[in-house]
C-alpha positions, 0 to 999 in steps of 0.5 A, a space after each residue: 736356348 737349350 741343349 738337348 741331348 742327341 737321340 738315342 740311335 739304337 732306337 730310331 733303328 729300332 722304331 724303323 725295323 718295327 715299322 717296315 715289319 708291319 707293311 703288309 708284304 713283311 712276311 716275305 723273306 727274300 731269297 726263300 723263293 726259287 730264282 728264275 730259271 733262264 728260259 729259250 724263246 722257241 717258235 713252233 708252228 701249230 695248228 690252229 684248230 689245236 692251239 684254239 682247244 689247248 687255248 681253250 682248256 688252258 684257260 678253263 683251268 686258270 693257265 696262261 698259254 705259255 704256263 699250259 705247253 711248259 706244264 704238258 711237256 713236263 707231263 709228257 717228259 715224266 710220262 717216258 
């Protein structure tokens, strides 16, 4: 039997970082987006008329409900 040298550590390291590079989400650099904010639960009594139309043009415009009242009450914030 034969004795063979051990593996050069360096460059399995090194095949393991050119690999993950390769997957697909490689691209994304962690921490370089903005952490979550803490966000309040609230429960507002609303028309439902209202709610149905605010639905409605939240949805034509690709938002889900909860991002459409965060997105009109920063409007209306910025708009005083």
């Amino acid at each position: 039997m034969a004795i063979t040298k051990r593996p050069d550590a360096s460059k399995q390291a090194s095949d393991a970082e050119k690999f993950i590079a390769g997957a697909p989400d490689a691209s994304h650099v962690p921490g370089a987006s903005p952490g979550r904010r803490r966000k309040e639960v609230i429960s507002p009594s609303v028309d439902v008329d209202l709610l149905k139309r605010f639905d409605t043009l939240a949805a034509e415009l690709g938002l889900s409900r909860a991002a459409a009242i965060n997105l009109a009450m920063a409007k209306f914030i910025a708009s005083q």
